[in-house]
C-alpha positions in Angstrom: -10.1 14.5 4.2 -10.2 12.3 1.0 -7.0 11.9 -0.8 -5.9 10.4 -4.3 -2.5 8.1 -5.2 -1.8 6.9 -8.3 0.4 3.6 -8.4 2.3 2.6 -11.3 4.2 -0.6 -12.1 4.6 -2.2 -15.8 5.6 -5.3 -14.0 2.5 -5.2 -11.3 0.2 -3.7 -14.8 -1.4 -1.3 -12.1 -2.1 2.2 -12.8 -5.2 3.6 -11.4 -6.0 6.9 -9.2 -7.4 5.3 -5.8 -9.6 8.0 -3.4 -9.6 6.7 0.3 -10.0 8.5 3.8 -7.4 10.1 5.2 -6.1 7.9 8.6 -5.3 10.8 11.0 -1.7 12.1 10.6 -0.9 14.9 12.1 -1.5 18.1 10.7 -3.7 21.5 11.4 -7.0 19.8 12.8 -5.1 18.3 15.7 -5.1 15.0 15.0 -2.5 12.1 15.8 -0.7 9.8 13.2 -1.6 6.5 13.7 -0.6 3.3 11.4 -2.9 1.8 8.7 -4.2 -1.3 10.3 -4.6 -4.6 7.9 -8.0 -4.0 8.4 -8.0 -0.5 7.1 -5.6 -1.4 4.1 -8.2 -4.5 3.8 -10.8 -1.7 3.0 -9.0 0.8 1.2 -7.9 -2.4 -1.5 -11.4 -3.9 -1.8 -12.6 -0.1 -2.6 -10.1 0.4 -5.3 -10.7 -3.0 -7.1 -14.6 -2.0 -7.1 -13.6 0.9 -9.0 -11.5 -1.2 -11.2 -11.9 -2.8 -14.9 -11.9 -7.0 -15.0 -8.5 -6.6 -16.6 -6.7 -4.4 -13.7 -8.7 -6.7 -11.0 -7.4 -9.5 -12.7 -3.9 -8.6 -13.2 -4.2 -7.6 -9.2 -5.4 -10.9 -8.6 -2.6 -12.7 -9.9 0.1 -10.7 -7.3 -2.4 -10.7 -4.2 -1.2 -12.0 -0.8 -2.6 -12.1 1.8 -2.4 -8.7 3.6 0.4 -8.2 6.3 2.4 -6.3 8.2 6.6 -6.0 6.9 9.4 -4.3 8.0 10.8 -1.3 6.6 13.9 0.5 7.6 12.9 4.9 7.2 15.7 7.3 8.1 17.3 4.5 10.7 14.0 3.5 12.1 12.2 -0.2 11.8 8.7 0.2 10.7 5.6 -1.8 9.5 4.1 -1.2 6.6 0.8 -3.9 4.8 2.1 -5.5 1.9 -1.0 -6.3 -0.1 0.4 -7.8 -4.0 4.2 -9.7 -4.8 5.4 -10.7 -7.9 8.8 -11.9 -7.7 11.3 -10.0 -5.7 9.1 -6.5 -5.4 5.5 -6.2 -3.6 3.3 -3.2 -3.5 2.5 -2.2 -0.1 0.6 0.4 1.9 2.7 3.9 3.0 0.7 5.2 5.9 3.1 7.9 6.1 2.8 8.9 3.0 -0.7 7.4 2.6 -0.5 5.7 -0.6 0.3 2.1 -2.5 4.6 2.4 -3.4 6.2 -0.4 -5.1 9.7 -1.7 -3.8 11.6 -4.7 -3.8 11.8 -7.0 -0.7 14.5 -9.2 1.2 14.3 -12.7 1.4 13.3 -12.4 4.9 10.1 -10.4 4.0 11.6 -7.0 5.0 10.7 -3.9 2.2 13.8 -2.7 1.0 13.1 1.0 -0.2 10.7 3.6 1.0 
């Protein structure tokens, strides 16, 4: 199943519809939910930039980190998600569950504060 997100962030300068595979949540064909790896985030990012304008790849440049896994609190729970861009006190990061790029601020101690 291919699906499509659209991220958008005046501060980030990132709007663009991304297409990417669908990771296997649960749903009519059966299959389980597993996280996005860094590796498939890795994949999913490099896909989107090809697809990209020098301007949007640049302005992504400038807020890249290093991909990696954070903590995010959801309904009580600690999860992971892959933060993949900071600027200041927000980063964009993967939503497996909702398999798209959100944009929320993060804790000094590198936890993402909002899902």
């Amino acid at each position: 199943m291919v699906r499509s997100v659209m991220v958008r962030n005046s501060d980030f300068n990132v709007s663009r519809i991304v297409s990417f595979e669908n990771f296997g949540q649960n749903g009519n064909n059966g299959q389980v939910w597993h996280p996005a790896t860094v590796e498939q985030v890795n994949k999913i990012v490099t896909e989107y930039l090809l697809s990209c304008d020098p301007e949007r790849v640049s302005a992504f440049r400038r807020c890249a980190v290093p991909p990696h896994r954070a903590e995010i609190v959801r309904y009580g729970r600690t999860e992971e998600v892959v933060v993949v861009a900071r600027k200041g006190d927000e980063v964009i990061y993967w939503e497996d569950v909702e398999e798209g790029f959100n944009v929320s601020p993060i804790a000094p101690d590198g936890r993402v504060l909002e899902h």
